[in-house]
C-alpha positions as CSV (number, residue, x, y, z in Angstrom):
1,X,330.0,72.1,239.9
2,X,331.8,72.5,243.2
3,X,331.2,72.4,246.8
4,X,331.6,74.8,249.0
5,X,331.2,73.8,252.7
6,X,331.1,77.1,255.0
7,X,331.1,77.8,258.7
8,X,331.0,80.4,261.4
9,X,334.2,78.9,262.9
10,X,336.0,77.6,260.0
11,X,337.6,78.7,256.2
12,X,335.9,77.3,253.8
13,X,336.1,74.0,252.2
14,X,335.9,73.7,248.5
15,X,335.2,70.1,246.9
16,X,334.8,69.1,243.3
17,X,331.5,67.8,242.9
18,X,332.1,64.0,242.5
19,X,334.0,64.4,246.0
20,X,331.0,66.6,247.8
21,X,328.8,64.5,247.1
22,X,330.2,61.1,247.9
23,X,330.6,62.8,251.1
24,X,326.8,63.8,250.9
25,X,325.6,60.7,250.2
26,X,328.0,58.9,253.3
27,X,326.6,61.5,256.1
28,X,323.0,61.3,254.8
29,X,322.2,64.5,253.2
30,X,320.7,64.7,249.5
31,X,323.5,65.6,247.3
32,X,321.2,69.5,246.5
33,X,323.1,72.4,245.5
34,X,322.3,73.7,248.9
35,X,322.1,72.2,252.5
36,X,322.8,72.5,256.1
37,X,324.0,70.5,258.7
38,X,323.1,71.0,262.3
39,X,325.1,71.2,265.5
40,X,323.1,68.2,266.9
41,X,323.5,66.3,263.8
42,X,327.3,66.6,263.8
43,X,328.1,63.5,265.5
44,X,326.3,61.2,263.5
45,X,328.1,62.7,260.4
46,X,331.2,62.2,261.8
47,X,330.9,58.5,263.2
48,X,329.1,58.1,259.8
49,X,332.6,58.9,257.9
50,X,334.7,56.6,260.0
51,X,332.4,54.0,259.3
52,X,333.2,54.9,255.2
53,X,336.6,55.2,256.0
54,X,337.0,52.2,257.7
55,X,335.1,50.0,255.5
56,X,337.3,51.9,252.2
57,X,340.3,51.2,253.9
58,X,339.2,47.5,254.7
59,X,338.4,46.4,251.0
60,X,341.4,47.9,249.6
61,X,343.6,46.4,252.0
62,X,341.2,42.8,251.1
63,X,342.1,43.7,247.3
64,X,345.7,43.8,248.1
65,X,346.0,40.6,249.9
66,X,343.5,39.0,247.5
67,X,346.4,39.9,244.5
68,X,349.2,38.9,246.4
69,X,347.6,35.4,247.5
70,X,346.8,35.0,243.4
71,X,350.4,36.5,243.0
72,X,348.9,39.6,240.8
73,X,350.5,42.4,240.4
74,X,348.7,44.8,243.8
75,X,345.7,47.1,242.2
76,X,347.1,50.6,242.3
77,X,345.2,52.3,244.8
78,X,342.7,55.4,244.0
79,X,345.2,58.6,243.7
80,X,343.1,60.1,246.2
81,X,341.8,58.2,249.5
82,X,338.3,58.1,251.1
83,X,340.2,59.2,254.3
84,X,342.2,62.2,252.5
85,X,339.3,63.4,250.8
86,X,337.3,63.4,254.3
87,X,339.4,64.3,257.0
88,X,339.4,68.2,256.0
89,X,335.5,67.9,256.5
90,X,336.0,65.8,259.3
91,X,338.4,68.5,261.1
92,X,335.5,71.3,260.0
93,X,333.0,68.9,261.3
94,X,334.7,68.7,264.7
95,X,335.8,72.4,265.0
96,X,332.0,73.3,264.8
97,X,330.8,70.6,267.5
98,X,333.2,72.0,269.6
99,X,331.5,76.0,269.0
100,X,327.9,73.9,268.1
101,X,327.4,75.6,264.5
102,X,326.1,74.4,261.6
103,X,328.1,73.9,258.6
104,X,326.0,75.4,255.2
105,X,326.6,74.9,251.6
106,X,325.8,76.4,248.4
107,X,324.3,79.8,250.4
């Protein structure tokens, strides 16, 4: 299954399903097949994805240090980042604050 996040002021963003909903699940929305996210509920969804971001970021970065102090080998860090993965949502997210409309999926 994929994800397809559309707007009014935006192209559309296509996620595999894994991805979508990880993001789903961080902003507080049920992981359906559809959904919508209001203009007013924007900014929570966003300050919501820092948060993730910044708390991904910070156990990676503990993980690294954590094998270095032990003198491991570092973990190889996921291929794909919590931040990569959500700043293209993030930028959609923004874009339709800015022109307050919702962002729809699966419609």
């Amino acid at each position: 299954m994929l994800y397809k996040f559309k707007s009014k002021v935006t192209g559309d963003l296509i996620m595999l399903e894994p991805n979508g909903r990880q993001i789903l699940n961080i902003i507080g929305k049920d992981s359906l097949a559809k959904g919508i996210l209001l203009p007013h509920d924007i900014p929570t969804a966003i300050a919501a994805l820092e948060r993730a971001i910044a708390q991904d970021e910070a156990a990676l970065e503990q993980r690294r240090q954590s094998a270095h102090d032990a003198g491991e080998t570092l973990p190889r860090a996921d291929i794909v980042t919590l931040r990569q993965r959500a700043v293209p949502f993030i930028d959609m997210l923004k874009q339709c604050q800015r022109a307050e409309k919702e962002v729809v999926w699966g419609v």
